[in-house]
SEGU-599174 format. One record per residue (C-alpha): residue in three letters; x, y negated, z. Coordinates in steps of 0.25 Angstrom, whole numbers. Example, Ala and Ser with C-alpha at 12.3 -4.5 7.8 and 13.67 -1.06 7.14 Angstrom:
BEGIN
- Ala,49,18,31
- Ser,55,4,29
END
This chain:
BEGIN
- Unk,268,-254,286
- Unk,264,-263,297
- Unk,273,-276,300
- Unk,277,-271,315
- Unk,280,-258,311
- Unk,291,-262,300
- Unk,296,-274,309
- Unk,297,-261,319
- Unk,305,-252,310
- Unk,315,-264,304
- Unk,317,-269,318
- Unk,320,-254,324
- Unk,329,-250,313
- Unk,339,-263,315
- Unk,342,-260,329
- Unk,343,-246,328
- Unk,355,-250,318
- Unk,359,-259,329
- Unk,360,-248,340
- Unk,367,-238,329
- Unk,379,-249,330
- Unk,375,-253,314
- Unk,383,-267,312
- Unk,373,-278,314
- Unk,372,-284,301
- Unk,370,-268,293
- Unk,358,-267,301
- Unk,353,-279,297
- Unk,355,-277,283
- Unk,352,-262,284
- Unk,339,-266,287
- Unk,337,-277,279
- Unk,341,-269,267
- Unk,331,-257,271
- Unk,320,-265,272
- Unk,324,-273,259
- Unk,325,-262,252
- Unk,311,-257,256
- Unk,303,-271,257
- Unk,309,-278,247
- Unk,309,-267,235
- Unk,320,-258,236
- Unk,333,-264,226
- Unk,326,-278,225
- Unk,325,-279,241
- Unk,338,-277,242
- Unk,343,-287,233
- Unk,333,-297,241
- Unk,341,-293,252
- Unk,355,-295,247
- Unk,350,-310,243
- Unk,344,-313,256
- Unk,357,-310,261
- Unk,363,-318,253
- Unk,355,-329,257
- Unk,357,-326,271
- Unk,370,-329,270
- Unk,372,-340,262
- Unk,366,-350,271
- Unk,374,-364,274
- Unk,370,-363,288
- Unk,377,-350,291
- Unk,393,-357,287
- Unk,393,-363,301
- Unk,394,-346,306
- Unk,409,-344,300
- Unk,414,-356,302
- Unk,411,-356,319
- Unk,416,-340,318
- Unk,428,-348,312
- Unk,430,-359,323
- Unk,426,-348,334
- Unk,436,-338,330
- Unk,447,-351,328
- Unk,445,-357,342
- Unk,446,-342,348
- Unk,459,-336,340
- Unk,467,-349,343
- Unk,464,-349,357
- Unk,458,-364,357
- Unk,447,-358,369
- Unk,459,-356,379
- Unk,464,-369,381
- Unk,451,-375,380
- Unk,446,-365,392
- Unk,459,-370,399
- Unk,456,-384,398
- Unk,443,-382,403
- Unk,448,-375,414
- Unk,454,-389,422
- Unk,443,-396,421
- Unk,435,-385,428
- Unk,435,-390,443
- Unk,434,-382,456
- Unk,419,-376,454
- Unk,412,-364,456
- Unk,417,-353,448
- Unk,426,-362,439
- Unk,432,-351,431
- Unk,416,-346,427
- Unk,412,-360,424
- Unk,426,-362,416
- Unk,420,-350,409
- Unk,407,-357,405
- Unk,415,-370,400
- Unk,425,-361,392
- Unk,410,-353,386
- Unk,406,-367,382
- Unk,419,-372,375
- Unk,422,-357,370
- Unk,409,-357,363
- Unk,410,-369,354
- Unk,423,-363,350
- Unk,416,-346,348
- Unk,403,-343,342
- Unk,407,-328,349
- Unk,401,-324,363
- Unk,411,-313,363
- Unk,423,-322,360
- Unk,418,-332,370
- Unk,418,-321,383
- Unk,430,-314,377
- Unk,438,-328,378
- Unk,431,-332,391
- Unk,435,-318,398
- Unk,449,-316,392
- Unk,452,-333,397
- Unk,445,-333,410
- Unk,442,-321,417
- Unk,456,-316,420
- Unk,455,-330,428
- Unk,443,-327,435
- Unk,446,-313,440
- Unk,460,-319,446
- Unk,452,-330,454
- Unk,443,-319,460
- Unk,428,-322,450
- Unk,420,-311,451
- Unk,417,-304,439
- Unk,401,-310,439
- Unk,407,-324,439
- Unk,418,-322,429
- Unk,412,-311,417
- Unk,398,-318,417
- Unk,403,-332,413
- Unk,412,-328,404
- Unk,402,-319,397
- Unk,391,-330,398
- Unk,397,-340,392
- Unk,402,-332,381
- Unk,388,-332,375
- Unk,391,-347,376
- Unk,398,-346,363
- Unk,385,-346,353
- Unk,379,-354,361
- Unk,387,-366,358
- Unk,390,-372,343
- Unk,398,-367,335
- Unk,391,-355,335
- Unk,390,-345,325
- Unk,379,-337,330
- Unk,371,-349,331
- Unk,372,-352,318
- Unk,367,-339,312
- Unk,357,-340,323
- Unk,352,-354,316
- Unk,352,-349,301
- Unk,345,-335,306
- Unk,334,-345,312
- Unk,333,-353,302
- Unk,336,-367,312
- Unk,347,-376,307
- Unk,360,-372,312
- Unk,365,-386,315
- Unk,353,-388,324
- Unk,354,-374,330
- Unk,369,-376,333
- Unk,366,-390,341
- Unk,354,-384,349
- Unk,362,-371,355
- Unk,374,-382,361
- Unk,363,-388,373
- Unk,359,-371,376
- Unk,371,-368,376
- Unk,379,-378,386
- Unk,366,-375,394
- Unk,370,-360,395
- Unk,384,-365,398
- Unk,377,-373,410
- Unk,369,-363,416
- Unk,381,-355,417
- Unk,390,-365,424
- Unk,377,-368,434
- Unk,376,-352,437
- Unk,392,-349,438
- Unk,392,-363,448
- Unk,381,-357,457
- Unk,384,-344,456
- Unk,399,-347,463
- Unk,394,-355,473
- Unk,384,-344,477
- Unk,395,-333,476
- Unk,407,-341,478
- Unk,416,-327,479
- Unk,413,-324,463
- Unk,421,-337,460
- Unk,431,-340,472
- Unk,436,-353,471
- Unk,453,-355,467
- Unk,462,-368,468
- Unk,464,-374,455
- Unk,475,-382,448
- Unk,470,-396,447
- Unk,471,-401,432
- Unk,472,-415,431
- Unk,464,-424,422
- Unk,473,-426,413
- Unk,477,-413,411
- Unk,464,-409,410
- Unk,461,-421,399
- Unk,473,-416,392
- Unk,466,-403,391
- Unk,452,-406,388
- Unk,458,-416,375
- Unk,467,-405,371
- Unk,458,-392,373
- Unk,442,-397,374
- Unk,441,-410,367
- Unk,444,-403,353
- Unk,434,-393,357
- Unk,425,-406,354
- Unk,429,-409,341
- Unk,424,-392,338
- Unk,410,-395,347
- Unk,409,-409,338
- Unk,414,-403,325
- Unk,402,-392,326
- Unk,391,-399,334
- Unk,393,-413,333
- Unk,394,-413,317
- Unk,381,-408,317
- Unk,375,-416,329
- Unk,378,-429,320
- Unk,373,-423,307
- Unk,387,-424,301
- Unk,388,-411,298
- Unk,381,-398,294
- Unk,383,-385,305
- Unk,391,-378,294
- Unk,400,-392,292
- Unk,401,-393,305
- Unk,405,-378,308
- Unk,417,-381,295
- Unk,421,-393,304
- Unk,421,-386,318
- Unk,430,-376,311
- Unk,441,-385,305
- Unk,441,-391,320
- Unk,443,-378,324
- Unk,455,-374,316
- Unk,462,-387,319
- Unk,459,-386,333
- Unk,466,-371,333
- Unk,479,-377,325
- Unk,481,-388,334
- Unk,482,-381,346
- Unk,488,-367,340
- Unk,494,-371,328
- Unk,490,-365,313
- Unk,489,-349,315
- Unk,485,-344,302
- Unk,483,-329,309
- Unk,473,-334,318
- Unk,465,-343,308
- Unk,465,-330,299
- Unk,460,-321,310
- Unk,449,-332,314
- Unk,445,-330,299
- Unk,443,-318,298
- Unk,436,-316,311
- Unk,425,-327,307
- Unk,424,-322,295
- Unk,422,-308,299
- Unk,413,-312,311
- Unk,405,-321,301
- Unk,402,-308,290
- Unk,396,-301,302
- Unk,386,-311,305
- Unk,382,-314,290
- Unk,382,-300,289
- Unk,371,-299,300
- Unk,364,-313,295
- Unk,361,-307,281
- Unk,356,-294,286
- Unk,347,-302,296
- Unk,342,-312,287
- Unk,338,-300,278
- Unk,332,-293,290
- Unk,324,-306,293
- Unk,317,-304,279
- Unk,314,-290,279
- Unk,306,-294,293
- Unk,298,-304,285
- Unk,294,-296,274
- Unk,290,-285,284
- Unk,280,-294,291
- Unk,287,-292,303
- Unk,290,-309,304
- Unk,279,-314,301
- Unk,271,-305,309
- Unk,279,-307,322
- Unk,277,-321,321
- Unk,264,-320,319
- Unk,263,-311,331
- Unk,272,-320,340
- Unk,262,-330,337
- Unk,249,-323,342
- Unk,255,-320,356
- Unk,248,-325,367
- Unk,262,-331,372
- Unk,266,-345,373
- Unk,279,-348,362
- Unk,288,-349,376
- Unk,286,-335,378
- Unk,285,-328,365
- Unk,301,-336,365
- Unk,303,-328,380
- Unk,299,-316,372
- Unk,309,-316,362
- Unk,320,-319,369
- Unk,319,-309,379
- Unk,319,-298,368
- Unk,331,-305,363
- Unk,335,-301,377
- Unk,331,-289,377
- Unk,338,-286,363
- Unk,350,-293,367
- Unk,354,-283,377
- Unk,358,-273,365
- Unk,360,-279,354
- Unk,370,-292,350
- Unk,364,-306,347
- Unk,366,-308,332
- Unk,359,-293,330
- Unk,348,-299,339
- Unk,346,-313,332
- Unk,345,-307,319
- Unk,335,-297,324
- Unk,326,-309,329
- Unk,328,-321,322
- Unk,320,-317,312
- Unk,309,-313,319
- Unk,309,-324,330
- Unk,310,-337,321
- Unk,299,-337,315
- Unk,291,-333,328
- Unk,298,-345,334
- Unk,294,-355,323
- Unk,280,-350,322
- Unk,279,-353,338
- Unk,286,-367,337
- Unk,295,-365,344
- Unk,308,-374,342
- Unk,320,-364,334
- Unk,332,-371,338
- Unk,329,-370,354
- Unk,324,-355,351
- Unk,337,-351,344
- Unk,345,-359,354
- Unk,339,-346,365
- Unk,341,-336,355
- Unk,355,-339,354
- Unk,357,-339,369
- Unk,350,-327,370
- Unk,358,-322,360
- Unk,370,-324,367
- Unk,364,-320,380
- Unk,363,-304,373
- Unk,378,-305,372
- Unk,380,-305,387
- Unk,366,-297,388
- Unk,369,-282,395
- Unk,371,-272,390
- Unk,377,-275,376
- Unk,380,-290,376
- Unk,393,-291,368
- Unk,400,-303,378
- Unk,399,-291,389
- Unk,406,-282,381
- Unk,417,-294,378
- Unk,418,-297,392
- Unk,419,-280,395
- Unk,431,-282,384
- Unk,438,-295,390
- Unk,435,-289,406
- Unk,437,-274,404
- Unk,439,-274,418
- Unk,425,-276,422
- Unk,413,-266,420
- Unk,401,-269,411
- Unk,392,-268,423
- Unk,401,-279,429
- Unk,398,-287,416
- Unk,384,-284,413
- Unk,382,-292,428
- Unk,391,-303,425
- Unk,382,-307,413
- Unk,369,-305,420
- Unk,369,-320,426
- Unk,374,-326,412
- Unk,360,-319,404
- Unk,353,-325,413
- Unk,358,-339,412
- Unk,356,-335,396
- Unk,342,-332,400
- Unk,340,-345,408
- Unk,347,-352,398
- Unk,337,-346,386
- Unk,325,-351,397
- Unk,328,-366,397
- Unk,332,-366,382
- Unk,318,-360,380
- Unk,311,-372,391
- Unk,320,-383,386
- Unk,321,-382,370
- Unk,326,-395,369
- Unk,340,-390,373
- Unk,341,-384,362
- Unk,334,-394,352
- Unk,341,-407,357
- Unk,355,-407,350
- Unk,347,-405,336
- Unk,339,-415,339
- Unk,348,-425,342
- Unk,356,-421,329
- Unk,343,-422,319
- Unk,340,-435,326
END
């Protein structure tokens, strides 16, 4: 059978399973096990399987995952993020739409502290929307961030995604972990610039309010109590691995010691809470390894097919410039990510896309660093992006049309985002570099 037509058949029966509401990872291994059974030699093939599984799993590079579910899950059940959003709240001045832009900052400090996209909204909703509506913010300027930055939360290190995103690639997750830090705040910037202009264009979606002057030494007070340990997490995770003292796995153990003491110095020792954050991480982490091995099996049944090698092979032979075979994929990740979550999506094209983008030259890290965002960008994506349905959840009030438009502009900055990642690859590249060097 010729190479396309079995590539056609594998490719169409995973997401047939997928719109049949089958759990991720049992369409992975569903398929993975078919295919097995018939390529590899019936029994034998399937005991391949079961040890490429194995292996998929038992990789060093894949600790870090639990252990920033773990500081994620910590930080969010003790309600560290609250006081932290509240002491960035004073040294927000009388700008443009403050409370949008206190949404942006509160993305940015939330995601170093979640992995979770979901988690992020639902905590940036649930603190600062009710706030917004009582100062008069129209829904377009108060949804939008808060979904937005969100999608800050993989984006920014620790981050578990990434992480799975790295070993699925085959890129070091130390290096992939410092390149998406620069992308990210860049994200975080561009939505800053558009909420900024967008207010003082329409200055009725954000009426301005007096506010309660804070002096500076409360506002100290604040920062050294709330933000600065927040600094010891950031350096605990990146800045271990910036100075080579540490692996991303050692790093991650640190990050979550600091974590815990962080929670018991401000809330006390709450065994109930520590054991719920356990069981969450660890229930969170068997559905993503459940999904990684029946991708990493999935990713071998298309290599033996010829369905790889030949797709490089033809992604080579395009008349098209590498620039805009990179164009290509992502808008079918786009496309793609309109009905389907993102970790069902990367482990659909990962193994397909590396080795087209190593055959092309093209440097990994930077090309991970937009597929991540892309990524993220499907969860605010009509009509099925998962932070929509969370912000539906934490805003019943509002109607899904209402949302949908809310998150229009905030793709779009994605999109741009995505664009002067794929102009200016350096972005990505520049914090590895200075930690190899």
């Amino acid at each position: 059978m010729a190479w396309w037509l079995l590539f056609i058949i594998i490719l169409s029966l995973l997401i047939f399973l997928f719109f049949l509401g089958v759990p991720v990872g049992f369409c992975f291994l569903f398929v993975s096990m078919l295919f097995a059974y018939f390529f590899w030699g019936g029994q034998g093939g399937l005991t391949q399987l079961v040890l490429s599984i194995a292996r998929s799993i038992t990789s060093f590079s894949l600790l870090p995952v639990p252990l920033f579910l773990l500081m994620g899950e910590v930080m969010f059940l003790f309600g560290i993020a609250q006081n932290m959003m509240d002491a960035l709240d004073k040294w927000i001045g009388r700008v443009p739409g403050r409370l949008s832009l206190l949404a942006v900052a509160g993305g940015v400090v939330f995601a170093t502290l979640s992995g979770s996209s979901m988690a992020g909204c639902a905590m940036l909703g649930q603190t600062l929307l009710p706030e917004m509506e009582k100062r008069g913010y129209k829904y377009t300027i108060t949804l939008g961030p808060i979904m937005g930055c969100g999608t800050l939360a993989a984006m920014i290190p620790p981050s578990a995604l990434g992480v799975l995103l790295a070993s699925l690639a085959q890129v070091s997750v130390g290096d992939f972990l410092l390149s998406i830090v620069f992308p990210g705040l860049l994200m975080a910037g561009l939505f800053a610039v558009y909420i900024i202009i967008r207010c003082l264009l329409e200055p009725d979606i954000a009426p301005r309010y007096s506010l309660e002057k804070a002096s500076f030494r409360e506002k100290m007070i604040l920062s050294v109590k709330y933000i600065l340990p927040l600094g010891l997490v950031i350096f605990a995770v990146i800045g271990l691995i910036i100075f080579g003292v540490a692996t991303p796995t050692e790093s991650a153990a640190v990050g979550a010691l600091v974590c815990f003491l962080l929670a018991f110095s401000y809330k006390g020792i709450k065994i109930d809470i520590v054991v719920q954050a356990l069981v969450k991480s660890v229930k969170v982490t068997g559905m993503m390894f459940m999904i990684l091995t029946g991708a990493t099996a999935f990713s071998q049944i298309l290599a033996y097919s010829g369905a790889t090698p030949n797709l490089v092979n033809l992604a080579l032979h395009l008349p098209l410039s590498p620039m805009v075979v990179v164009i290509m994929m992502q808008f079918i990740l786009v496309i793609l990510g309109c009905f389907m979550e993102p970790l069902s999506i990367l482990m659909v094209a990962l193994p397909i896309y590396m080795p087209i983008i190593r055959q092309l030259g093209i440097e990994p890290l930077s090309f991970c660093a937009v597929l991540l965002i892309n990524m993220e960008m499907a969860t605010i994506s009509p009509p099925v992006g998962l932070v929509l349905y969370t912000m539906k959840a934490v805003a019943p009030r509002y109607t899904m049309a209402q949302i949908y438009r809310a998150s229009i502009p905030f793709v779009m900055i994605d999109i741009a985002a995505m664009a002067i990642l794929m102009i200016f690859p350096g972005i990505a590249t520049y914090l590895p570099s200075i930690a190899k060097g």
